[in-house]
N, C-alpha and C positions, 0 to 999 in steps of 0.2 A: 540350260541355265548353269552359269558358274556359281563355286563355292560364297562367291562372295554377293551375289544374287538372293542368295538361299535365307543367308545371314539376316536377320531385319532388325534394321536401323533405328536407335532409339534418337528421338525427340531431344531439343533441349528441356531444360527446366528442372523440377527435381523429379525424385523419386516417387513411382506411386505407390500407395500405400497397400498394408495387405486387406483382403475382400472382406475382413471381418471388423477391420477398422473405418472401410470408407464408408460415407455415410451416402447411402444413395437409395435409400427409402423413403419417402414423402407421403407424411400425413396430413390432412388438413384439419382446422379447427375453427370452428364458426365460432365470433365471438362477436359481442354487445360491441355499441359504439364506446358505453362507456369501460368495459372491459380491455378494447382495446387501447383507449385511452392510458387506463390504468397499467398494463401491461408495457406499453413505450416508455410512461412515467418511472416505473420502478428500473427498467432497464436503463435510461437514462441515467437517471441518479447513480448507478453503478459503473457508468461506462460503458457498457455492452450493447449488445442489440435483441431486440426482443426473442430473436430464435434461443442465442447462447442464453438467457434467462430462462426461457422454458425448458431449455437441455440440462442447466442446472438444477431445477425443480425438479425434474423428473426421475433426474439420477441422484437426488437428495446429496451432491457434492455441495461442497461449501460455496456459495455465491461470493465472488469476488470482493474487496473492499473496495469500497466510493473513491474516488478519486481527491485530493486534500485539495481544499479549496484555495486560491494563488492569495487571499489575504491569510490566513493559517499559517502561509509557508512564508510571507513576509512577517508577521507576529513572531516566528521558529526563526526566523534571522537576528531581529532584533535582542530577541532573549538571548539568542548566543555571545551576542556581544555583554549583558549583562552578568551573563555566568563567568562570560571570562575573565571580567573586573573583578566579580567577588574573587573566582579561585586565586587571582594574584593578590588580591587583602588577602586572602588565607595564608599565602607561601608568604608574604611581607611580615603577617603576624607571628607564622612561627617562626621566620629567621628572628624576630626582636627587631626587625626596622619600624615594625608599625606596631601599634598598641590600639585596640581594637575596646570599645566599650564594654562586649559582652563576646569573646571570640565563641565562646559557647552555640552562639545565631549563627557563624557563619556556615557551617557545615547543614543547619536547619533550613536558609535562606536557597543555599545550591540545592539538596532537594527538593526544595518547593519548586526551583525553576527550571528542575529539571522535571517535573511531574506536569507542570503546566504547557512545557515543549511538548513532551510526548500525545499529551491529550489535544492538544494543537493539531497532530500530524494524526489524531486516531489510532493511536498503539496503546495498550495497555500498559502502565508503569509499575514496574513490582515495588509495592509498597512494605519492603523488609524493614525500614528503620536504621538501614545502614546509610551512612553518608559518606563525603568526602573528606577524610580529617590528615 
C-alpha cells in the first residue's frame, strides 16, 4: 500500500462533532394518548418538535419564544407608520411649523405606541418613563 492509501478520505458535508456532544443515546418514553397530544401541542405552539421540548425540559434551558403570529407583524407594520407621523408632528412642533394643542401628549402618544409594538411582537418594553422629546 502507498502513503496515499494509508491516508483515509474524509466525506463531504460538515464536520463531526466531538463524542461528548453527539447525541447518540436513546431513551424511550411511554406516554398517554393524551400526553402525547399534549406534549406535540406545546411543541407546536413554540416551533419546535416534541424531542427539542423534552431536551429543553430536561436541561431546564430556557424554551424558545413562540413564533409572532403574521397578523401581530402586520398590526407592527401598520403602527410604524403611525409613530412615524407622530414623530414628524413632533419635529414640525419643535421647529414652530406646527402648533400642536397639547405638544406635552406627543412624546406620551410615541410611547404608547411604541409599547403596543413591542407587546405585538412579544418583547418586553422597559417601561422607564422616558420618551421621545
Amino acid at each position: 500500500m502507498d502513503e496515499q492509501s494509508e491516508v483515509k478520505r474524509r466525506k463531504g458535508g460538515r464536520q463531526a462533532l466531538p463524542d461528548d456532544l453527539r447525541r447518540s443515546i436513546r431513551r424511550e418514553v411511554w406516554l398517554s394518548p393524551l400526553e402525547l397530544a399534549d406534549l406535540k401541542a406545546r411543541a407546536s405552539a413554540l416551533g419546535i418538535t416534541p424531542g427539542e421540548y423534552m431536551r429543553h425540559a430536561i436541561t431546564e434551558s430556557p424554551m424558545p419564544k413562540p413564533p409572532v403570529p403574521q397578523v401581530n407583524l402586520a398590526a407592527w407594520r401598520e403602527l410604524a407608520r403611525l409613530a412615524a407621523n407622530t414623530n414628524q408632528y413632533q419635529y414640525a412642533v419643535n421647529n414652530g411649523s406646527a402648533h400642536a394643542w397639547q405638544p406635552d401628549l406627543i412624546p406620551d402618544l410615541l410611547n404608547a405606541i411604541r409599547e403596543v409594538r413591542m407587546t405585538l411582537l412579544g418583547v418586553a418594553s422597559d417601561s422607564d418613563g422616558e420618551g421621545a422629546r
